[in-house]
C-alpha positions in Angstrom: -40.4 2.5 -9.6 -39.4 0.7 -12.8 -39.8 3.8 -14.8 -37.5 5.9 -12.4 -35.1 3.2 -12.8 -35.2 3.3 -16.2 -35.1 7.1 -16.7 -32.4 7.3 -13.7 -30.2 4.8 -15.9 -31.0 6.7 -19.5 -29.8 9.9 -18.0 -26.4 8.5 -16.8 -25.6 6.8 -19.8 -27.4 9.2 -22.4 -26.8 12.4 -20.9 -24.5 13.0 -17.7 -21.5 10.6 -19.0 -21.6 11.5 -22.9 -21.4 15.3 -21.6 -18.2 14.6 -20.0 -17.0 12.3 -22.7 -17.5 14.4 -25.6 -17.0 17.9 -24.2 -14.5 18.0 -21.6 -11.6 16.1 -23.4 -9.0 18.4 -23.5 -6.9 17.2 -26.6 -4.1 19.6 -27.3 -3.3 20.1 -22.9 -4.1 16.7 -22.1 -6.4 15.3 -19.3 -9.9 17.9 -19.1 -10.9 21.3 -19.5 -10.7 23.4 -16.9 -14.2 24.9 -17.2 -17.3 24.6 -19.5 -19.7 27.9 -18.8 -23.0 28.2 -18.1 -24.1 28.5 -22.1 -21.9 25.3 -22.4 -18.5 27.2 -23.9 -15.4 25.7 -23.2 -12.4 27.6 -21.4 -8.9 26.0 -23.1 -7.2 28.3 -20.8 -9.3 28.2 -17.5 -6.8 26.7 -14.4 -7.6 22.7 -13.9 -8.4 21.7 -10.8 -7.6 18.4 -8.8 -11.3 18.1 -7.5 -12.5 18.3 -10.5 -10.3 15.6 -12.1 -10.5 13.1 -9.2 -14.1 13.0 -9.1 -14.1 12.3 -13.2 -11.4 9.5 -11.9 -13.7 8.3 -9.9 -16.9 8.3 -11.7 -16.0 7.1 -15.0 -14.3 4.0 -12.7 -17.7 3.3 -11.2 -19.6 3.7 -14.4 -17.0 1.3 -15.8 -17.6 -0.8 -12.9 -21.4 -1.0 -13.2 -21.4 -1.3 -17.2 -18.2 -2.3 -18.1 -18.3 -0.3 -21.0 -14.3 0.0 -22.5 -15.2 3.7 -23.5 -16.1 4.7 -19.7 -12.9 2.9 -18.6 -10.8 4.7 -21.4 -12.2 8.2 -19.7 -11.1 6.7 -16.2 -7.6 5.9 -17.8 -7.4 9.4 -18.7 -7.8 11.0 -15.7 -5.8 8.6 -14.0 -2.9 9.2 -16.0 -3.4 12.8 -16.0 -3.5 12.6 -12.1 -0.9 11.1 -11.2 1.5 13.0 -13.7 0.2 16.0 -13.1 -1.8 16.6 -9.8 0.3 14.3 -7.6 3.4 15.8 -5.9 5.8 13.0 -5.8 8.8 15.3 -4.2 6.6 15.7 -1.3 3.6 12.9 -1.7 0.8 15.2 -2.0 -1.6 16.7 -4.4 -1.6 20.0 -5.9 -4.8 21.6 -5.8 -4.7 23.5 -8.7 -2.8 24.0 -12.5 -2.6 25.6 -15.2 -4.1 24.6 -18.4 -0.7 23.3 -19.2 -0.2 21.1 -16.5 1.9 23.3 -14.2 1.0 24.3 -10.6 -0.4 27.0 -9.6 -1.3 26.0 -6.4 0.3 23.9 -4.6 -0.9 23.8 -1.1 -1.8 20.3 0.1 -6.0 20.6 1.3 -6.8 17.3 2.7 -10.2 17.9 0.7 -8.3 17.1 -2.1 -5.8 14.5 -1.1 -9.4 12.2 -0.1 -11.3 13.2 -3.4 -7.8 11.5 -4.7 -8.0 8.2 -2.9 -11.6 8.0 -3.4 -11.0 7.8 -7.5 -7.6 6.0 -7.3 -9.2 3.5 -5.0 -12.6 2.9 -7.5 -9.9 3.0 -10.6 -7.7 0.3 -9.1 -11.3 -1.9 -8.9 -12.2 -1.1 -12.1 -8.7 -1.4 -13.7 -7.0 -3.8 -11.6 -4.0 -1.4 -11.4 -1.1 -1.8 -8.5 -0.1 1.6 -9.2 -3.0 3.2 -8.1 -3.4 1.2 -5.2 0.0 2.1 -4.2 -0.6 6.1 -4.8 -3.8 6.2 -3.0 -1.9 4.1 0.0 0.4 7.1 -0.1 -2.0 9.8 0.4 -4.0 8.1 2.9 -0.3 7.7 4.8 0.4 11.5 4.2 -3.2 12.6 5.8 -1.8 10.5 8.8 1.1 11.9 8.8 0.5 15.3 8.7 -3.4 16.0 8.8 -4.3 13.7 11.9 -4.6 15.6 15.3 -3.2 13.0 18.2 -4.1 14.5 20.6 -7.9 16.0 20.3 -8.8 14.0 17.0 -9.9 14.9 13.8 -8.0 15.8 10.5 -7.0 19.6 10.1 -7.7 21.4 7.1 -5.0 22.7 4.7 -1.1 22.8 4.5 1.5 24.1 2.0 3.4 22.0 -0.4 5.9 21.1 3.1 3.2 20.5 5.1 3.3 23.3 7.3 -0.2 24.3 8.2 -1.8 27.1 6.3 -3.2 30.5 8.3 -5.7 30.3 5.4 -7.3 27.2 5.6 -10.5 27.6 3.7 -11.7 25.3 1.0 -13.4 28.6 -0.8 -14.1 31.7 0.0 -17.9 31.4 1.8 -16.2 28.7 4.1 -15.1 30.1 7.4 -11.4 29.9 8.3 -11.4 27.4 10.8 -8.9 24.1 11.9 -11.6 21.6 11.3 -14.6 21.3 9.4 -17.2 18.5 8.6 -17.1 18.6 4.8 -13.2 17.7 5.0 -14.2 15.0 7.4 -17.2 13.4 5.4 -15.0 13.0 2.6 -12.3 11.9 4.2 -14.6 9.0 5.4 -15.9 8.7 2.2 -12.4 8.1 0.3 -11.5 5.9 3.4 -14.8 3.7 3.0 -13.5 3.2 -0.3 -9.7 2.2 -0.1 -10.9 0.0 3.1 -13.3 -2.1 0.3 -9.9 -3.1 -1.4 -7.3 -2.7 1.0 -8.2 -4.4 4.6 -5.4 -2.7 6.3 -5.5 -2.7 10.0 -4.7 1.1 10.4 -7.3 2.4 8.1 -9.7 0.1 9.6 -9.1 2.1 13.1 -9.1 5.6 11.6 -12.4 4.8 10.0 -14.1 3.6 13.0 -12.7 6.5 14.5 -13.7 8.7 12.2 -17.2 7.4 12.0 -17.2 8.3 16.1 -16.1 11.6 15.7 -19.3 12.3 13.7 -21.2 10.6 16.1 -19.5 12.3 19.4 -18.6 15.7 17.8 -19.9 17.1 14.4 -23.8 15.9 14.8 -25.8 18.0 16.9 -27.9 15.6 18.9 -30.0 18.0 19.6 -31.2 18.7 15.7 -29.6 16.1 14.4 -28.1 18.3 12.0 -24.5 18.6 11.0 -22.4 21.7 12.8 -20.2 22.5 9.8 -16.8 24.6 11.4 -15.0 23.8 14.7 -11.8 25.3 16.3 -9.1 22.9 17.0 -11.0 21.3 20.0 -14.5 21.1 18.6 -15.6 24.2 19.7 -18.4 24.7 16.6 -18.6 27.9 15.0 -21.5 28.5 13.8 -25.0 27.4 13.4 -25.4 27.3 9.7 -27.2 24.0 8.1 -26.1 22.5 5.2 -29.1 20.4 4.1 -27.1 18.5 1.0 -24.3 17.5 3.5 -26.9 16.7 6.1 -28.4 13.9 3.8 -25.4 13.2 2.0 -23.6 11.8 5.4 -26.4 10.8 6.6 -25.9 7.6 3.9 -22.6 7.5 3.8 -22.2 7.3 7.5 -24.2 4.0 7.3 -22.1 3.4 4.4 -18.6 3.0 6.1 -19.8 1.6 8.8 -21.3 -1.9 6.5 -17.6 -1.2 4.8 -16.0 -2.3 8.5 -18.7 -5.1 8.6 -19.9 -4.3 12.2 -23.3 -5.0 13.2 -23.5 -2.9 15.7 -21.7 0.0 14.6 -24.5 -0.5 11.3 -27.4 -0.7 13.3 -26.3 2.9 15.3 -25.7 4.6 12.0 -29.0 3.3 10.3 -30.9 5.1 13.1 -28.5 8.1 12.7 -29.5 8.1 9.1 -32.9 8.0 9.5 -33.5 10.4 12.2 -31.5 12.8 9.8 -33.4 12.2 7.2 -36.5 12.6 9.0 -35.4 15.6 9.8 -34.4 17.5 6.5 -37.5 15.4 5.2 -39.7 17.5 7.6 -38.0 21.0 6.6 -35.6 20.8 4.1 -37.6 20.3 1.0 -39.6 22.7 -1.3 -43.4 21.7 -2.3 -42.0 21.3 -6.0 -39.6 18.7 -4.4 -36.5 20.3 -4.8 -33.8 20.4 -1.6 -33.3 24.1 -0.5 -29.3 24.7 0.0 -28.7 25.8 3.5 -30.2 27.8 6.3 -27.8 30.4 7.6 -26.9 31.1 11.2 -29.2 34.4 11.4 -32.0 32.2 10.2 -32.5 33.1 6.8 -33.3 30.0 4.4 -30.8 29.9 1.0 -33.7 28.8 -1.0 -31.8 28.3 -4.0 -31.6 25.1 -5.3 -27.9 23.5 -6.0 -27.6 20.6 -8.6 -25.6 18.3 -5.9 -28.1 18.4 -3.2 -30.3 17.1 -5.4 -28.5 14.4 -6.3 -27.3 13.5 -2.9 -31.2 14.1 -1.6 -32.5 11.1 -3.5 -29.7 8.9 -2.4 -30.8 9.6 1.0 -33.6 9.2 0.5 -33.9 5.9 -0.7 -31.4 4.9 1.8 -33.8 6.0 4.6 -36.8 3.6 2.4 -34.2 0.8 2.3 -33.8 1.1 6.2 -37.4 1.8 7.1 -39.4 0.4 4.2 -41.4 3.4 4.5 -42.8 4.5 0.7 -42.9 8.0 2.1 -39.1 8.4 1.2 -39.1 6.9 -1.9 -42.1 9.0 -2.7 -40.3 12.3 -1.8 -37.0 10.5 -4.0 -39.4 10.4 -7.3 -40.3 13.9 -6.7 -37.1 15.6 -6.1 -36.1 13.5 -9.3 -39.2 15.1 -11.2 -37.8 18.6 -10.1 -34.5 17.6 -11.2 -36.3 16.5 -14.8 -38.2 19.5 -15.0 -35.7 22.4 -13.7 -32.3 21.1 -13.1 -31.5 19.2 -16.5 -30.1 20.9 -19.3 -32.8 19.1 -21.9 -31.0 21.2 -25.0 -27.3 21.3 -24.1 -27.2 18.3 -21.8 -25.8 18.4 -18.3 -27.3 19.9 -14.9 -28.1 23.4 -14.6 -25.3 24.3 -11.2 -28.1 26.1 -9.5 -31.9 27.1 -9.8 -33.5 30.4 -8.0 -36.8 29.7 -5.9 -38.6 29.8 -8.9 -36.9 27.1 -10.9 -34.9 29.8 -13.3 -31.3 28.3 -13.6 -28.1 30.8 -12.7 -26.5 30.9 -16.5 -23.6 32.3 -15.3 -22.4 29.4 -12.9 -20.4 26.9 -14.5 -21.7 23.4 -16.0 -18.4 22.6 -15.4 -15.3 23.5 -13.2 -13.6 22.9 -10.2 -16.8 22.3 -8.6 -19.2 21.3 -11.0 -18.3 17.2 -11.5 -20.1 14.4 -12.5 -19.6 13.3 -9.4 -22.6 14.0 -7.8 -25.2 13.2 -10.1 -23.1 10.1 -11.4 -23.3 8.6 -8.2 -26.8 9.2 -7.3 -27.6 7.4 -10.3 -25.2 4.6 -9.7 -26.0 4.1 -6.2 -30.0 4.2 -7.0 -29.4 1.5 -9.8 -27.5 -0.6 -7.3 -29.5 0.0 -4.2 -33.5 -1.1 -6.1 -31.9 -3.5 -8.5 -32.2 -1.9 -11.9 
């Protein structure tokens, strides 16, 4: 265990981080690049994207906040300023999703996927910097998913609105996503960025909506029956589809248990340990390649994606050692060395640095996906690293 620890902790500092720090700086636009291709050219011009920059928010705020190295929190300072002169809409207290390379929108539809990935890294920067400010924006945007994004009466967030926040006919996060009112992955993170702001801001409001929305996962988006995630719903939780998502299965999985420590309720904590485990147990059982990597999804007609995407990996070995943590059984932190030695061994960029976005069956990376864009973060693999570290006491 001690040498994952210490190869976990040499790839976050030595390679994921620098990568960010030395790369992405965009110095004649401000804030980031938009893009860094798969042969590790940057795009001056490529369209920056408010994902993207929230997540480098966040993660160089936690790396700050585990090392408290000045250089990681200078990063954070960057992004934070860049955010919230850039990608917050003050007129209308939102987030655009996407700008140019010069800082102008280009989109500026409020997707409540965005407006969480915001509080999760103005939250962690307000830890890590001590900054009112940022306490104050991210208090604004949880208020404005409230507002606007909160169904009364049947529950749950909806998906995506336009810079007035009238609800969009188009309310897809990308293109494969299906076009439906509500969805899981807008919901996980949505817990995820509430988990966060509730750590610093013990509000009685946001201590509700997390419980609740901690129930709604229970009651509506897990399948009790597979214990799998159903990933698109219509407006009254009808699901649409069967498609499984085996990265957001073991992703929630941990950080269901997650919020629920976050509200400090015992039994709320014991229900979601079980949850996690059983999920775990499951993707465990089917979700995992002999070479240990996590296969991406199995569609609704049945045939496996077996692709391997850089996040699930990430998120795999979180959950993983979550599920040892819970059950103390060596099996999962077995299978967590494994997919790591995969990772080593096919999703690492040894030459250039950086995670390969995507490996075929056989372990050949997809050059043409990005290394970095505004889905490819250091989000991800930051975390997993972070949270390991924390979790076995590096």
């Amino acid at each position: 265990m001690k040498i994952f620890l210490s190869e976990l902790n040499s790839e976050l500092i030595d390679g994921i981080l620098p990568y960010w720090m030395t790369r992405m700086i965009d110095k004649e636009n401000g804030g980031f690049y938009g893009q860094i291709d798969g042969n590790n050219q940057p795009h001056p011009a490529s369209p920056k994207g408010s994902v993207l920059n929230a997540r480098i928010l966040w993660t160089f705020s936690a790396a700050y906040n585990y090392y408290h190295k000045k250089e990681y929190l200078e990063v954070a300072s960057r992004a934070y300023n860049y955010c919230i002169n850039k990608f917050i809409n003050n007129r209308n207290q939102g987030v655009y999703w996407l700008l140019d390379h010069n800082g102008n929108p280009l989109e500026s539809k409020n997707q409540i996927y965005a407006l969480s990935f915001m509080i999760y890294g103005l939250s962690e920067y307000y830890i890590a910097a001590k900054n009112a400010q940022s306490l104050d924006y991210a208090k604004i945007l949880f208020e404005s998913i409230e507002r606007y994004s909160f169904d009364p009466d049947l529950n749950g967030y909806f998906e995506a609105f336009d810079e007035n926040w009238i609800i969009l006919e188009d309310l897809r996060l990308s293109e494969k996503d299906a076009n439906e009112k509500k969805t899981m992955n807008t919901h996980l993170h949505i817990l995820e960025a509430y988990t966060n702001l509730y750590r610093i801001w013990k509000n009685e409001k946001l201590k509700l909506q997390l419980r609740n929305l901690i129930e709604v996962f229970i009651d509506k988006i897990i399948d009790p029956n597979t214990m799998h995630f159903q990933l698109f719903f219509d407006s009254d939780w009808k699901p649409k589809d069967k498609e499984i998502s085996f990265g957001h299965d073991i992703e929630g999985s941990w950080l269901l248990q997650e919020a629920a420590e976050v509200l400090d309720d015992l039994e709320l904590i014991n229900q979601t340990r079980q949850i996690a485990l059983k999920m775990v147990e499951v993707i465990y059982s089917k979700g995992f390649d002999q070479d240990g990597g996590l296969y991406y999804e199995l569609k609704t007609d049945g045939i496996l994606d077996s692709d391997k995407h850089w996040w699930p990996q990430a998120e795999a070995m979180v959950g993983l050692v979550n599920a040892y943590g819970i059950s103390k059984d060596f099996t999962y932190l077995n299978q967590a060395i494994h997919t790591w030695q995969f990772i080593k061994e096919k999703i690492i960029d040894e030459k250039d640095g950086e995670w390969y976005f995507k490996v075929d069956k056989k372990g050949n990376p997809y050059m043409e996906e990005d290394k970095a864009g505004i889905w490819k973060c250091p989000y991800h693999n930051g975390r997993a690293c972070l949270e390991i570290l924390n979790r076995l006491g590096y």
